[in-house]
N, C-alpha and C positions, 0 to 999 in steps of 0.2 A: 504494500500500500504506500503511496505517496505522502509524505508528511510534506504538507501545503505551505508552512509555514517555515518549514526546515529549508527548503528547494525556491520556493517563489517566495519568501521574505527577505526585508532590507539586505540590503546587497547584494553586489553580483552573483555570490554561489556558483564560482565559475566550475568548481567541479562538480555540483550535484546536476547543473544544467545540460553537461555536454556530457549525451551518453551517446557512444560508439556499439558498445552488446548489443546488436541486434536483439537477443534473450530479453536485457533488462529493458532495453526499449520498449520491447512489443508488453512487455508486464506493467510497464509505466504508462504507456498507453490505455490499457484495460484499465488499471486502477484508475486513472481521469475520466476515461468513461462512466465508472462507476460512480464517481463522484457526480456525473452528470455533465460533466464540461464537453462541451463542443471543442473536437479538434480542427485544425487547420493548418495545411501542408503546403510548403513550398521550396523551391531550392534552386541551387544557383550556385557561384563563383564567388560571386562577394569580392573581387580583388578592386582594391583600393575606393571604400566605401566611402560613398559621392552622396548627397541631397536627395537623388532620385531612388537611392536603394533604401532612405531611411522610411523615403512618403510612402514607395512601394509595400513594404514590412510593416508599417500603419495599416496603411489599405487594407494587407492581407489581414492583419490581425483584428481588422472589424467585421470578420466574417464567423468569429466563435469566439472562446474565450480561452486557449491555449495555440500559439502559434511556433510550431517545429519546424523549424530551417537545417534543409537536407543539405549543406555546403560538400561542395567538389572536391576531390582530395587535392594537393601538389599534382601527385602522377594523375588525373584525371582531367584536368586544367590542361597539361600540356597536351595531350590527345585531344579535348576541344580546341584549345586556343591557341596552341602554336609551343614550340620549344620555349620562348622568351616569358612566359608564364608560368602561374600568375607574379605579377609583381610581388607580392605581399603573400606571404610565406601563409600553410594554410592555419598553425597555430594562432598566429597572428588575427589572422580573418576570423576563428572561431571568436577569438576574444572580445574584437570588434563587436561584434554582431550580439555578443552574451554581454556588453554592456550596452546594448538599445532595450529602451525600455519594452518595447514591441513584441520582442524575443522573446519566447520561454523556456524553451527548449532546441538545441542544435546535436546535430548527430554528423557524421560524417560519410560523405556517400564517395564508395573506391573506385577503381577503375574495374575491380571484379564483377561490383553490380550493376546487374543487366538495367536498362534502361527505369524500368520500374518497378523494380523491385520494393525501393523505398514505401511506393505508394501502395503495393498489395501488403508490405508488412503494417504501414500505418492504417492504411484502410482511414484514411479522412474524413470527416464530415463536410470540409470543404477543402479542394485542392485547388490551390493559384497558381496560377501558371501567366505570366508575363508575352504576351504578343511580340515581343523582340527575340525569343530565346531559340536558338536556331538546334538544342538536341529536341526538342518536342514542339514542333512549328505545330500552333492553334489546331490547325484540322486533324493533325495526330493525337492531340490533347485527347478527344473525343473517348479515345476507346480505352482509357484508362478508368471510365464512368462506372464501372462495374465494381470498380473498391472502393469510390466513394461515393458522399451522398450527393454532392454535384460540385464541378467544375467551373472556376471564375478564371476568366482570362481578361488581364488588365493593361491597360496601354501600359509606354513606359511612364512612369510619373515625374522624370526629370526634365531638362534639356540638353545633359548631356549623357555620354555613356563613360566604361573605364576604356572601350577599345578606342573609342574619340581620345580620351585625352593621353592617350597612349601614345596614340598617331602623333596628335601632337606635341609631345612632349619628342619623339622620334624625331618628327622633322623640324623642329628648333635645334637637338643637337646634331643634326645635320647640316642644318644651311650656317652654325656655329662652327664647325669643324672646316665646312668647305672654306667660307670665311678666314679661318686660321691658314687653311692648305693655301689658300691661292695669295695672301700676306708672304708666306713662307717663300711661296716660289717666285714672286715675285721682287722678294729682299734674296736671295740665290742668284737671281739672272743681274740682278743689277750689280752683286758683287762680281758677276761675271765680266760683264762689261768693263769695271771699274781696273779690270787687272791687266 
């Protein structure tokens, strides 16, 4: 059974928050049920947590009264988003995330689990799912309906994204760098000249 007070009282409670067990998860689940609480699922990346992830994680979180954030592992990040990911280490991210108010509970989703896995074990009362997230495009959402009680898919709530300011954080040191190289080579050729 979930002691309420123990787990969701004053402070973060960063270890009774973040459970990995599949086992104790899916117990911890049932006991909130038991208590009556409405659950609600969602999950994601979370690297370098923006405005639009906090509104988003509000959002979801008025759809019941306990909100579990499935985050990506490290190795699962790089197979979606690229080698250079995520920025922000996944510890990191959990901690983020278990200090939003919004957050109840975070668990850790591997690269072993199959796409939805998370969702047949949590079995949701409501699952959110975000219209930008390119492993479960909208129309695929659909037929994960079957383990929960129903499916919200919500615009993005920002105006930006992490893979935007990524970009742009890439090519500022980029046109930074070229700026150095063509300074460089152009103090080179003049010392050329000069000799």
């Amino acid at each position: 059974m979930v002691n309420m007070n123990d787990t969701f009282g004053p402070g973060s409670n960063l270890a009774k928050r973040l459970i990995n067990d599949q086992v104790k998860l899916k117990a911890t689940i049932e006991s909130l049920k038991t208590l009556g609480m409405k659950i609600v699922l969602t999950q994601g990346v979370y690297d370098l947590i923006h405005e639009g992830h906090a509104a988003y994680l509000e959002k979801a979180r008025s759809y019941g009264d306990i909100l579990i954030v499935a985050v990506d592992s490290d190795e699962l990040t790089k197979i979606r988003k690229g080698p250079k990911r995520p920025i922000v280490p996944q510890t990191e991210r959990v901690n983020m995330l278990l200090h939003l108010r919004h957050v109840d509970l975070v668990t850790i989703k591997e690269a072993s689990h199959g796409l939805g896995d998370i969702i047949k074990l949590v079995q949701p009362d409501v699952m959110v799912f975000s219209s930008s997230t390119t492993d479960v495009p909208p129309e695929e959402a659909k037929t994960y309906a079957e383990y929960c009680g129903r499916i919200e898919i919500l615009p993005p709530q920002g105006t930006t994204s992490t893979t935007a300011r990524v970009r742009n954080l890439t090519i500022e040191g980029a046109e930074t760098l070229a700026k150095e190289v063509s300074e460089l080579i152009t103090k080179f050729l003049d010392q050329i000249k000069a000799s």
